[in-house]
Backbone as a ProteinNet text record, in pm:
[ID]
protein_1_A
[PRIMARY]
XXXXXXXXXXXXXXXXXXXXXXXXXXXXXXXXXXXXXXXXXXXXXXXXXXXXXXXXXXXXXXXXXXXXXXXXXXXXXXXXXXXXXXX
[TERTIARY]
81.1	0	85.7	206.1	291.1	282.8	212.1	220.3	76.9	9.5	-129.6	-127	-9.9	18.3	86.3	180.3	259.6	155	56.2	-19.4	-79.1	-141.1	-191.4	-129.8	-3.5	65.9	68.7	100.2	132.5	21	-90.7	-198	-254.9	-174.9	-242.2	-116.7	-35	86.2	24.9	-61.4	-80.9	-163.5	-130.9	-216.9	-328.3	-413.3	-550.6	-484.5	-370.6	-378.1	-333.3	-255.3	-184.8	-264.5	-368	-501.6	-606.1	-564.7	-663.9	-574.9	-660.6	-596.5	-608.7	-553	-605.4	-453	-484.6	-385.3	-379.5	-322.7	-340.7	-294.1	-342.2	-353.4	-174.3	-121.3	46.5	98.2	83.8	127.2	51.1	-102.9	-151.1	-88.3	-53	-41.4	127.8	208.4	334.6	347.2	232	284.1	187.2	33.2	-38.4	-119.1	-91.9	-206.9	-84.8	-90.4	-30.7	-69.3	-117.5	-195.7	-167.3	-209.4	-202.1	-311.8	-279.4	-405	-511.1	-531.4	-609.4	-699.1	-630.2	-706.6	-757.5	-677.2	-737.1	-922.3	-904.8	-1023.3	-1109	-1086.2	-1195.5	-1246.8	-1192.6	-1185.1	-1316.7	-1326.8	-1348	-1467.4	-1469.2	-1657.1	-1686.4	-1655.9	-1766.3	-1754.1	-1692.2	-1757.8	-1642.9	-1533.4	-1458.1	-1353.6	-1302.1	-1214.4	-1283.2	-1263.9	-1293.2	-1337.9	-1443.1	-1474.9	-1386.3	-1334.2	-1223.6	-1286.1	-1247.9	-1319.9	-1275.7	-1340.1	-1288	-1246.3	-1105.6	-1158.1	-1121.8	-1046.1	-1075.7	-1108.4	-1069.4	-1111.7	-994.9	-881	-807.7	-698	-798.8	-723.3	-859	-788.9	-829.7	-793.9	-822.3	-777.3	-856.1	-825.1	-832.2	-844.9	-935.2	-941.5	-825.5	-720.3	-639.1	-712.1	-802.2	-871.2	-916.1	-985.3	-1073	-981.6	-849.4	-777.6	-717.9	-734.2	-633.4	-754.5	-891.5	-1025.1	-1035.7	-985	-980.8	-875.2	-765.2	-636.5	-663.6	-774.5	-761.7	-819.2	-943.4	-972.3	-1039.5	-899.2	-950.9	-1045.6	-1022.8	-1127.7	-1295.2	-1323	-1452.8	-1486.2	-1418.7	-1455.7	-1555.6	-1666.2	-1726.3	-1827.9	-1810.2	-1831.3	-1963.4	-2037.1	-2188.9	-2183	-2107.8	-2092	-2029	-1953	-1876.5	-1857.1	-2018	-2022.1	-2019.3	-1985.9	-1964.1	-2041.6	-2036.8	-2063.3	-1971.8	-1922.3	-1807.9	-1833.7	-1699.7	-1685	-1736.4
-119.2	0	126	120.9	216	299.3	218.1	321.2	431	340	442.9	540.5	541	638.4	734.4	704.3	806.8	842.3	826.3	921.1	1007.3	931.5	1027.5	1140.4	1120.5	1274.7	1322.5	1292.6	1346.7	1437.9	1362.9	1439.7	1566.5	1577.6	1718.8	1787.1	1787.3	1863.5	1915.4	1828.1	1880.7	1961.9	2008.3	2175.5	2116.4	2163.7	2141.1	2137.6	2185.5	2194.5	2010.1	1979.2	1834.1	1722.7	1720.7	1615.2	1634.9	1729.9	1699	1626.7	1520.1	1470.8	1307.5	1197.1	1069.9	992.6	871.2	828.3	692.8	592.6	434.3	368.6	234.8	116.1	72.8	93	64.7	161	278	410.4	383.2	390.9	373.6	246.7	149.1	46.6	19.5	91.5	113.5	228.1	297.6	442.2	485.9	460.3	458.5	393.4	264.9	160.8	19.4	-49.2	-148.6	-277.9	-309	-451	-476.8	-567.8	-588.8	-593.6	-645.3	-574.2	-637.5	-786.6	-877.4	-791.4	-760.4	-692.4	-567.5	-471.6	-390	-363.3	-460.9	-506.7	-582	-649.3	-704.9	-586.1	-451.8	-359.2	-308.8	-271.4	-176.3	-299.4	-396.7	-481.8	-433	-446.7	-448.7	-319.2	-211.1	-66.6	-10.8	-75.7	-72.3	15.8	105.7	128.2	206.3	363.2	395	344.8	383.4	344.4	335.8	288.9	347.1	426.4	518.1	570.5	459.1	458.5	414.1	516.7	564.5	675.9	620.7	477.4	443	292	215.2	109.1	7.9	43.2	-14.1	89	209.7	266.7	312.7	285.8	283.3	399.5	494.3	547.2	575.2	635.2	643.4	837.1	927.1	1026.9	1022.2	1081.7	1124.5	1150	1287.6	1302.7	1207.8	1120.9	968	950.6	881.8	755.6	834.2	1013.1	1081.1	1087	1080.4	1052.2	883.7	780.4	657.5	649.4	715.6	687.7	756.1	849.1	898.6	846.3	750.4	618.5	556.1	432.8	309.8	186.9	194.1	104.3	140.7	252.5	280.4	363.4	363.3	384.7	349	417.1	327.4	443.6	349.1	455.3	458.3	467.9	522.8	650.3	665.8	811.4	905.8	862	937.3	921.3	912.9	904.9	1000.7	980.8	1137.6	1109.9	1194.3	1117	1103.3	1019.5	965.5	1063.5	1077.8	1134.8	1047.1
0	0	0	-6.4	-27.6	-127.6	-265	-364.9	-354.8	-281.2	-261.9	-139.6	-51.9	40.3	-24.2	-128.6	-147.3	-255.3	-357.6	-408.6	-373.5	-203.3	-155.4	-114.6	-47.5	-4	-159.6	-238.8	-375.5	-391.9	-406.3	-462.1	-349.1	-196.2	-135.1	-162.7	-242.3	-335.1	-431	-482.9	-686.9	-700.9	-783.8	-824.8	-918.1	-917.3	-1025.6	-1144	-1179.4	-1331.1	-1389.6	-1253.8	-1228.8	-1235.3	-1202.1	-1156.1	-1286.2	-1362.5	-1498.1	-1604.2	-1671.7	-1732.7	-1750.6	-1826.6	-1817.7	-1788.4	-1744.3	-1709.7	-1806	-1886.1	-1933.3	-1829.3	-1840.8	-1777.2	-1738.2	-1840.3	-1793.1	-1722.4	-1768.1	-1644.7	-1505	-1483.8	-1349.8	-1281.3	-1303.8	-1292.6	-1217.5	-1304.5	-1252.5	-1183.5	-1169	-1078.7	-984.7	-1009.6	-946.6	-837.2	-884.3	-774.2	-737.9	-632.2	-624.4	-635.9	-741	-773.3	-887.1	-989.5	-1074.6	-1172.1	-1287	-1397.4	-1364.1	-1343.2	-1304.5	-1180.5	-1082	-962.8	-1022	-1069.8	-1128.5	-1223	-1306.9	-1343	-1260.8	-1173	-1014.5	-1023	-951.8	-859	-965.1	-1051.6	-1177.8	-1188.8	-1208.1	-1199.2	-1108.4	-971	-853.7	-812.7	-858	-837.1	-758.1	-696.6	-598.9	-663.1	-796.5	-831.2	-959.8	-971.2	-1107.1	-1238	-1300.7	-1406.1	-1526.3	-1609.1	-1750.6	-1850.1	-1922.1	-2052.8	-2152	-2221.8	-2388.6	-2482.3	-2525.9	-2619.8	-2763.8	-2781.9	-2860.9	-2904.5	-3004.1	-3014.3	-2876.2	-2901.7	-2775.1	-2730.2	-2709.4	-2620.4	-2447	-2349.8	-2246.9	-2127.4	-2083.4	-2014.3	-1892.6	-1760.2	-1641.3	-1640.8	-1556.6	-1501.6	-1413.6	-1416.9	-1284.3	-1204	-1202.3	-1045.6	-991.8	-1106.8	-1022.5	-950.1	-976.6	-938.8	-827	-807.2	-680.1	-602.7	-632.4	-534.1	-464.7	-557.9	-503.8	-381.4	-446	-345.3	-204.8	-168.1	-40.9	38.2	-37.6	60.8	-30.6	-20.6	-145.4	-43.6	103.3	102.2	149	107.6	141.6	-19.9	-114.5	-281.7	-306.3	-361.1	-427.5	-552.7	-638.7	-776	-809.7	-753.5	-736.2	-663.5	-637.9	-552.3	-616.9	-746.9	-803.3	-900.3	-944.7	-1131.8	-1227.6	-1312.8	-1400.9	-1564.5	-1662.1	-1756.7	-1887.4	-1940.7	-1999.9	-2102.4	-2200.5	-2311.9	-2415.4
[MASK]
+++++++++++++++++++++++++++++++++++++++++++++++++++++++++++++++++++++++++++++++++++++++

């Protein structure tokens, strides 16, 4: 859980201009969350972990703010609370 502590201090550092923006599945993955892709996608069925956009046929990306809103408390997340509406 180290990598989701240090996002969190990260993210009461980052300036708004920092937190807009999308993140892919290999960047979040190595920099953002400490699990793996497999968990990742668990997390993302049962509501437990940001929704993904699609923006294209296989490209996949992540809201930064989502994933700096998950990290300040990933175990009480839950994405009914923090739905938006996709591009």
């Amino acid at each position: 859980m180290r990598k989701v502590e240090s996002l969190v201090s990260q993210s009461k550092q980052t300036t708004a201009k920092e937190s807009v923006g999308f993140v892919r599945q290999k960047k979040l993955l190595q920099e953002y969350v400490p699990f793996s892709a497999a968990t990742l996608w668990r997390l993302v069925k049962v509501g437990r972990f940001p929704q993904p956009i699609r923006i294209a046929n296989q490209i996949t990306v992540w809201r930064i703010s989502d994933v700096m809103i998950w990290a300040q408390n990933p175990n009480s997340f839950n994405v009914k609370l923090t739905e938006r509406v996709s591009l």
